[in-house]
C-alpha positions as CSV (number, residue, x, y, z in Angstrom):
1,X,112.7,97.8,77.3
2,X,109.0,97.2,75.9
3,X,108.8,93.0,74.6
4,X,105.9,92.4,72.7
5,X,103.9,89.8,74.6
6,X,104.5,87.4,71.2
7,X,108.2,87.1,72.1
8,X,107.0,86.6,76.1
9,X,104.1,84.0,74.9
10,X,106.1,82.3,71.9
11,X,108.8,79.7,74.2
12,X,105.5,78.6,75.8
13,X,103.7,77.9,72.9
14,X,106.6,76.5,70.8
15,X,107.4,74.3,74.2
16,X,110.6,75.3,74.9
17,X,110.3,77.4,78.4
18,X,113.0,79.1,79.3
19,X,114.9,79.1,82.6
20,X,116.3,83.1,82.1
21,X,113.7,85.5,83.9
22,X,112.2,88.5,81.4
23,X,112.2,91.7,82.5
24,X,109.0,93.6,81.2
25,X,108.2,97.5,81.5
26,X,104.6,97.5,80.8
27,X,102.5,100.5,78.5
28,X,99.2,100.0,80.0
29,X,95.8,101.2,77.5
30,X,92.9,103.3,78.9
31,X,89.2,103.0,77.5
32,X,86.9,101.8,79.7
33,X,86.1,97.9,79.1
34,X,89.7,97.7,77.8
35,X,91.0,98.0,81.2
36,X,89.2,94.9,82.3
37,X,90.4,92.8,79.3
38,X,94.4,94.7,80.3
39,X,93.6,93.1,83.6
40,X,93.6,90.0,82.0
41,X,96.8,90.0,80.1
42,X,98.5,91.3,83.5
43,X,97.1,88.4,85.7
44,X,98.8,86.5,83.5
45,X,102.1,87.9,83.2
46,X,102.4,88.1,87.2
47,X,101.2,83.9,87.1
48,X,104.3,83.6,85.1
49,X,107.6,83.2,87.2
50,X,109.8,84.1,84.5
51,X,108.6,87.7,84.0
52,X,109.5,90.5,86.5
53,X,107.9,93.8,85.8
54,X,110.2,96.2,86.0
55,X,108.2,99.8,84.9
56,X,104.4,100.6,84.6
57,X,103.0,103.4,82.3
58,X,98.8,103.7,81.7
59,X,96.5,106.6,80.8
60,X,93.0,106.1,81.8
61,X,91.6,102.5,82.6
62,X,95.5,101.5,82.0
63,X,96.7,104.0,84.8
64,X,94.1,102.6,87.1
65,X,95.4,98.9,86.4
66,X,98.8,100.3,87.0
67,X,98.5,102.2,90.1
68,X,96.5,99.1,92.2
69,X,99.3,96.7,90.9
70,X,102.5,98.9,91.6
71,X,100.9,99.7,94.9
72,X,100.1,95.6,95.6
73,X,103.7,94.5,94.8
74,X,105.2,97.4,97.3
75,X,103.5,95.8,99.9
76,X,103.5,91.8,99.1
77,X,104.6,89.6,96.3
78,X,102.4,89.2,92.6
79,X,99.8,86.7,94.2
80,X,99.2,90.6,96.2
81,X,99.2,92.6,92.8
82,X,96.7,89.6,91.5
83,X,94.6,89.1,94.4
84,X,94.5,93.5,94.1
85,X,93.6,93.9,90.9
86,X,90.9,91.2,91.4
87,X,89.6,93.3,93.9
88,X,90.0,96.5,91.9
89,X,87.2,95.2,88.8
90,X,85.2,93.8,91.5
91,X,85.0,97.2,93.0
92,X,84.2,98.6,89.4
93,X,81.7,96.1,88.6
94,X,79.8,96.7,91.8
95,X,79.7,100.4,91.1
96,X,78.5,100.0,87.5
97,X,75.7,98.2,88.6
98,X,74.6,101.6,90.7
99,X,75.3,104.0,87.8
100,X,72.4,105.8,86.4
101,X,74.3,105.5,83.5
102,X,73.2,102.5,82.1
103,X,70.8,100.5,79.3
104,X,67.1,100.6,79.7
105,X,65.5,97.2,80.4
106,X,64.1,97.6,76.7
107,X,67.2,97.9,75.5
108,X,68.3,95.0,77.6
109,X,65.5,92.7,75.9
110,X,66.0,93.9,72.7
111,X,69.7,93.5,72.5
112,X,70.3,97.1,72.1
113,X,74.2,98.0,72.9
114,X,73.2,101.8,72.6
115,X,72.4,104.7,75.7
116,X,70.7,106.5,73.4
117,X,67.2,105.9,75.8
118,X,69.1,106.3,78.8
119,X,67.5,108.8,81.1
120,X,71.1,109.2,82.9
121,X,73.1,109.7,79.8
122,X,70.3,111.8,78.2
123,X,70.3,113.9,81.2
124,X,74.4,114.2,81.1
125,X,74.1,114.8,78.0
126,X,72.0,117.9,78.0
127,X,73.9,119.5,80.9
128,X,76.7,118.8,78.8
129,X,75.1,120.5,75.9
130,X,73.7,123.7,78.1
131,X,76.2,124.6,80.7
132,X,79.3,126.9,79.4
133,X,82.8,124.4,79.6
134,X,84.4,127.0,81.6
135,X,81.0,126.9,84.5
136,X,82.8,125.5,87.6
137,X,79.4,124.3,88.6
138,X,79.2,121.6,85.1
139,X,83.2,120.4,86.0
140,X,81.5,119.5,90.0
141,X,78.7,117.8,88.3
142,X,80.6,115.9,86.0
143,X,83.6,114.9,87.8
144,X,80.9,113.9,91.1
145,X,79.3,111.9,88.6
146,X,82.1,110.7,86.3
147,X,84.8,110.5,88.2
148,X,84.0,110.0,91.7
149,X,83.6,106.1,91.5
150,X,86.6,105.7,89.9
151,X,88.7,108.0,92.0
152,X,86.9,106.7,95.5
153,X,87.8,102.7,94.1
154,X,91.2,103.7,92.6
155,X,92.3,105.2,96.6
156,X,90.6,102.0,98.4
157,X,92.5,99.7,96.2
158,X,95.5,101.3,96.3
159,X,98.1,103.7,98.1
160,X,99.8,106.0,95.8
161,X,101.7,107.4,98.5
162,X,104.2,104.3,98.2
163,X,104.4,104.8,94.2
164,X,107.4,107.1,93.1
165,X,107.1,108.6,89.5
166,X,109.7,109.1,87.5
């Protein structure tokens, strides 16, 4: 069953707590910086004693979250999933730092949100433009350059080998 975290958050907030546990199945949201805010909301449901997660579904950012916490409570208890996805964003973080995918020091000083200067997204962004979808050697540039942090942090944090789908 999917709770809306209103009905989960409202007995604290009202201050009536609850001795009954809640049993949570979780739909986890991909898109990037989303996944780090998810993180949040999770480290708090698995600080809560009342809520046992029972099922974990993400795309994207969300799967990530998913897979390092499923993996973390096969093998310990939710101060493991916590202490794991904790881990996981440090991971992340460190490897955004290295990306050549990034803000210009102008753009830094200015305030400028936008890649539009970015030599590494300019340059994605032509071989984007220029090689054919269907060219095998564009999918091994981008997924070695996409993917390949993600994928190499996702399999340090976590063991999908102990993870059944179903």
């Amino acid at each position: 069953m999917l709770v809306s975290l209103q009905s989960v958050f409202s007995p604290v907030v009202m201050g009536k707590v609850h001795d009954t546990g809640q049993k949570l199945d979780l739909a986890l949201q991909g898109g990037g910086a989303h996944g780090a805010y998810t993180w949040g909301v999770i480290d708090r449901l698995l600080a809560d004693e009342r809520i046992e997660i029972e099922g974990i579904s993400g795309t994207s950012a969300g799967a990530m979250n998913g897979v390092v916490m499923a993996d973390a409570l096969t093998r310990g208890d939710k101060e493991t999933a916590r202490q794991a996805l904790h881990d996981f964003w440090q991971a992340v973080s460190r490897a955004g730092m290295a990306s050549p995918i990034r803000r210009t020091p102008m753009d830094i000083l200015t305030g400028n949100w936008s890649l539009d200067h970015s030599p590494g997204f300019i340059a994605m962004d032509l071989l984007s433009r220029v090689a054919s979808p269907i060219n095998s050697i564009r999918s091994t540039l981008i997924r070695f350059a996409i993917s390949s942090p993600a994928i190499s942090i996702s399999s340090a944090c976590a063991n999908v080998n102990n993870l059944s789908c179903l």
